[in-house]
C-alpha positions, -999 to 999 in steps of 0.1 A, spaced: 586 -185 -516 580 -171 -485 571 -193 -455 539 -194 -440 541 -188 -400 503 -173 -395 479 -203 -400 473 -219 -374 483 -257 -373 486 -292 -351 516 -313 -351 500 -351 -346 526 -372 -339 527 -408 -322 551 -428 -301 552 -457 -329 536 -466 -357 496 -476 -357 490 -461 -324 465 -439 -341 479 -407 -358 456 -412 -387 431 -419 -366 433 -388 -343 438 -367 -375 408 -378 -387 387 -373 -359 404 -334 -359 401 -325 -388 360 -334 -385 359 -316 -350 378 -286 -367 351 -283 -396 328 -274 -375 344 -247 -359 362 -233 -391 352 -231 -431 383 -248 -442 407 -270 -427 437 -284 -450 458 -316 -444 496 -321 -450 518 -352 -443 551 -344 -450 567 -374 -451 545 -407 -466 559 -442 -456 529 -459 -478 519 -449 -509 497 -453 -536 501 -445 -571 478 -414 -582 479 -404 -621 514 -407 -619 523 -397 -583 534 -414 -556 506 -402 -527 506 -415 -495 479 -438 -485 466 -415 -458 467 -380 -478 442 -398 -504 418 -409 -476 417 -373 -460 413 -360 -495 384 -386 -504 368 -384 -468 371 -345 -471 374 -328 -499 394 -305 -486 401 -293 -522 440 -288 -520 465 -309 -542 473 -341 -536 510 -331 -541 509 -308 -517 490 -331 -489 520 -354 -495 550 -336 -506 572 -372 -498 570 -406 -508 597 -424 -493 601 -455 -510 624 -487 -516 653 -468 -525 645 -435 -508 665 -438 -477 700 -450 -497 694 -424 -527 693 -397 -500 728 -411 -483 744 -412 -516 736 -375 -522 723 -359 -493 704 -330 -499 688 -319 -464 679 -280 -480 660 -294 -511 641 -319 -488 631 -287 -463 621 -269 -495 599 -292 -506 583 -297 -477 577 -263 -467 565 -248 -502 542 -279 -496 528 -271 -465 526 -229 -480 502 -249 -508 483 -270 -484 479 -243 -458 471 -215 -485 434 -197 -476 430 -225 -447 418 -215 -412 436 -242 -397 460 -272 -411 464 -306 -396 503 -321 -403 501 -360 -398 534 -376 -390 549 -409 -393 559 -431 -365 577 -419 -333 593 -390 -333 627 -400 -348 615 -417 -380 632 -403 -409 661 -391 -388 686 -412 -415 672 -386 -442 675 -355 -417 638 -353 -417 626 -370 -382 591 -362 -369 606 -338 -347 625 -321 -376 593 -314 -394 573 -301 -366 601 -277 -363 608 -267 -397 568 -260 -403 572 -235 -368 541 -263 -353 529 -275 -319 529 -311 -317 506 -335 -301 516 -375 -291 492 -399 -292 502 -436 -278 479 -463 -270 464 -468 -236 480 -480 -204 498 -461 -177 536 -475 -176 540 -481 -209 526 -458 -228 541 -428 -206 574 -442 -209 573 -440 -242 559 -406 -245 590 -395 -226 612 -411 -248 594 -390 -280 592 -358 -256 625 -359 -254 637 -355 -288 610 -331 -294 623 -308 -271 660 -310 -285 644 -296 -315 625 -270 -296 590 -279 -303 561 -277 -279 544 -305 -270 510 -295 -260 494 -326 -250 489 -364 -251 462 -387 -260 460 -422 -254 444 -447 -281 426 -480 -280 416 -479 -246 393 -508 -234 360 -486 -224 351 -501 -193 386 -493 -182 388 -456 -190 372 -444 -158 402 -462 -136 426 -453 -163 423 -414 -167 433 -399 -133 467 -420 -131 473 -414 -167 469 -375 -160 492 -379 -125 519 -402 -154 520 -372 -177 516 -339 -154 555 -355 -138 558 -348 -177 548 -313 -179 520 -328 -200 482 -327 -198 455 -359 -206 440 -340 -237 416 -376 -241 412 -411 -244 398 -429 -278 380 -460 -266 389 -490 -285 359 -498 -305 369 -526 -331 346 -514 -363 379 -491 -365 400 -520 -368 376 -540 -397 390 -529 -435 365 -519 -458 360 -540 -490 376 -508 -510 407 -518 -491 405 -553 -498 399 -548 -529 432 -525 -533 454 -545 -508 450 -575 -534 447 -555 -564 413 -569 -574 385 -553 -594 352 -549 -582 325 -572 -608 293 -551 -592 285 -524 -568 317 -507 -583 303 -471 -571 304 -480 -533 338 -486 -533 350 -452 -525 367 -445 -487 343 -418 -487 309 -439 -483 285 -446 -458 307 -472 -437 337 -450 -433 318 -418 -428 302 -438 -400 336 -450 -387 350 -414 -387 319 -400 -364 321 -425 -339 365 -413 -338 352 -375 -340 326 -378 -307 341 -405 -287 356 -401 -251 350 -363 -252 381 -365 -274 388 -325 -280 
């Protein structure tokens, strides 16, 4: 199969886990709908999964699908499940070419009459570098521009983003950006120009600041519900990631902090 290198696509990638890729791809993908007809989703490699008719999806592909409908298989949103015995199956037998193959006929699949794809990574940018698939590796094997997203602060944060520049640029992969996450509000106007000065001695530009807002941070009672493997008695058809609460979570990520 032939590789797709026309559709245009995002990299978001983070300088650790929970710093807000999901969160950032979210708000995207709802900014990017209303400036194109279809936007697909692909997250080649899935560090928490849920079982789907059979499949093992990651958590994150299923809540883009059920938030979006973007109408695309769920194998091909999440091509790789990496799971208990993923990481010393693949050091028994390593197989790097049959790993990039999967991956990329995934993303052909996911990007396939799309106007734009987003590609959600998983934690910094050498996670999955024991399986020769780091966040860096995947950004360059799907010919993508990467964003890093890290939560708010000036030290820190940059630091760190030049720790997950680095290896991103051994792989020849351009950064575009940086947003920082979970920023107090009151504290973004004090924050902003010294986090710009922090990453332009990067070669990066601020792209935005998320303010912290901690609705974000509250589960829903769909996630309870799944996190403890309960049943729902009544009230069985609000229980979908898709209803009113998340939608209203996702529009307050999609508009805040003049994000994009």
């Amino acid at each position: 199969m032939l590789q797709n290198y026309t559709t245009p696509r995002i990299f978001i990638a983070a300088t650790r886990q929970d710093d807000g890729k999901t969160t950032t791809s979210l708000g995207l993908t709802a900014v990017l709908r209303k400036r194109f007809q279809r936007v697909g989703y692909i997250k080649p490699i899935g560090q928490r999964y849920v079982d789907v008719d059979g499949q093992k999806i990651d958590e994150d592909s299923v809540l883009i699908n059920d938030t979006y409908n973007p109408g695309l298989p769920l194998d091909a949103m999440s091509p790789i499940a990496v799971d208990a015995h993923f990481t010393r199956d693949y050091l028994d037998a390593a197989d790097p070419v049959s790993l990039e193959s999967r991956i990329e006929n995934a993303f052909n699949r996911a990007a396939w009459e799309q106007d734009f794809v987003v590609i959600e990574g998983s934690g910094h940018a050498g996670v999955g570098s024991v399986f020769d698939m780091s966040n860096a590796r995947a950004a360059k094997l799907l010919h993508s521009k990467a964003i890093i997203v890290s939560q708010g602060g000036v030290g820190k944060p940059i630091d760190e983003i030049s720790l997950n520049l680095a290896l991103f640029e051994k792989h020849k992969v351009e950064v575009v950006g940086a947003i920082l996450n979970k920023v107090i509000p009151e504290k973004i106007s004090d924050l902003w120009p010294y986090a710009e000065k922090g990453l332009a001695r990067l070669g990066l530009p601020l792209l935005g600041i998320v303010p912290l807002h901690l609705e974000l941070r509250k589960p829903t009672l769909n996630q309870i519900a799944q996190a403890l493997d309960g049943e729902f008695v009544a009230g069985e058809k609000f229980k979908r990631p898709s209803g009113r609460s998340l939608q209203h979570r996702l529009l307050l990520v999609a508009e805040c902090g003049g994000l994009f």
